[in-house]
Structure formats: C-alpha cells, structure tokens
C-alpha positions in Angstrom: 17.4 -11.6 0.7 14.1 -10.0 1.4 11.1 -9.1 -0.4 9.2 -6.3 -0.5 5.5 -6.1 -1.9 3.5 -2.6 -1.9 -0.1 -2.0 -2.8 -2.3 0.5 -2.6 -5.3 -0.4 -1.3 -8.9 0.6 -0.9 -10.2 -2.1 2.0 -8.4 -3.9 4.0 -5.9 -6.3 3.4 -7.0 -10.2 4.2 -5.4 -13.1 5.2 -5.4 -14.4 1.7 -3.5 -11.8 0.0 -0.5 -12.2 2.9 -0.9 -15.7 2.1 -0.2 -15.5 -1.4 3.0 -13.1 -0.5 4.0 -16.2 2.2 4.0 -18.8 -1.0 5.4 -16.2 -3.2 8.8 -15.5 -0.9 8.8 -19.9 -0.7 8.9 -19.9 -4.3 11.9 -18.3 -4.1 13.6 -19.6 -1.2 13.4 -16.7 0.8 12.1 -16.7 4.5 11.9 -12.3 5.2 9.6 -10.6 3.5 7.9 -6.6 3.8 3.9 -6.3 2.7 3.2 -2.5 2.3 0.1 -1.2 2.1 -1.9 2.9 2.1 -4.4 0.4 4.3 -5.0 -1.6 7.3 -4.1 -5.4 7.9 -6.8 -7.4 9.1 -6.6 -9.8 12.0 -6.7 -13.3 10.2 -3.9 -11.4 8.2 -2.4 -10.4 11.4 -2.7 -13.6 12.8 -1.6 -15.5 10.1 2.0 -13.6 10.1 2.4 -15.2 13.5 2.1 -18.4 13.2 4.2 -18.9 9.8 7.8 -19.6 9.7 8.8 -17.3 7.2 9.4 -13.5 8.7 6.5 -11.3 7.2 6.6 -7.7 8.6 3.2 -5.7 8.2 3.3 -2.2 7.7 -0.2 -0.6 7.2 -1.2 3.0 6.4 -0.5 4.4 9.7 2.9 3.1 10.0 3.9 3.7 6.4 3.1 7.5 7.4 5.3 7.6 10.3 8.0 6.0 8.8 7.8 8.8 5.9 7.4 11.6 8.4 10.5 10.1 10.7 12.6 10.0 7.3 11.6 13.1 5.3 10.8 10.6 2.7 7.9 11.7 0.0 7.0 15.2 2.6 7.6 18.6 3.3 7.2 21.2 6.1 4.1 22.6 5.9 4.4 24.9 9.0 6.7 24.7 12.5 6.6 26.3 15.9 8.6 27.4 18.2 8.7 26.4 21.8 9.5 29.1 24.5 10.8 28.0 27.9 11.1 30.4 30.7 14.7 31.8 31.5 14.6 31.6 35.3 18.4 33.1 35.3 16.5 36.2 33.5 14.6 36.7 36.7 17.1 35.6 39.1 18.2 38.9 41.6 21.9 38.7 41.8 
C-alpha cells in the first residue's frame, strides 16, 4: 500500500513536516509513501528521505509540473509549432 499526502504550500517544505508523514505511514504499517507539494523540498527534508527506511518519494513544484505536462493531466494546449526540415530529395537533380 502507499500513501500519498499533497499540500499546497507557500515556503518550503522542512524536514519536520516529511517527518511527521515518515511516522504517519509507521502508524499504519506502511513503508512507501508520496509527499506532493506546489513547493520546494528543503535539504534536511531531502536528506532526511535518505537515510529512513521507509520509501518517501519527493515531488516538489517543478516535478509535479512536468509530470502534469508529460500526462495531459489538469492542462491544455495553449499554442503549438510546427517544425520544417529541409527535403534534400526536393532539390536532388535526377
């Protein structure tokens, strides 16, 4: 089983907020776990995540864009271009 926790947040995320996730997934026996947040990690949060044995994956702001943008989840096409390549057979003198 895994568990997921998302926030919105203004700052940045601190070690004691993961850590309260970490004893959270203990309390119920589960050792994977997914902390979401529109923000950043920081790096006693990072660092923490490392060196614990449950699984704790971070996904900050940046990623959780990505991820939306990689699976047309929650956006839309605003605008799209087309690429041009040359035909070199066009120009060939056969």
């Amino acid at each position: 089983m895994i568990y997921i926790q998302a926030k919105r947040w203004d700052g940045t995320v601190g070690r004691p907020e993961i850590q309260k996730f970490a004893g959270a997934l203990q309390g119920h026996r589960a050792r994977k776990g997914v902390f979401i947040t529109t923000s950043s990690f920081s790096g006693d949060a990072l660092e923490f995540t490392s060196r614990i044995e449950s699984k704790i994956v971070l996904i900050d702001g940046a990623a959780l864009a990505k991820h939306m943008i990689d699976h047309n989840v929650g956006v839309s096409v605003s605008r799209s271009y087309e690429v041009k390549k040359i035909d070199s057979d066009y120009f060939s003198e056969e």
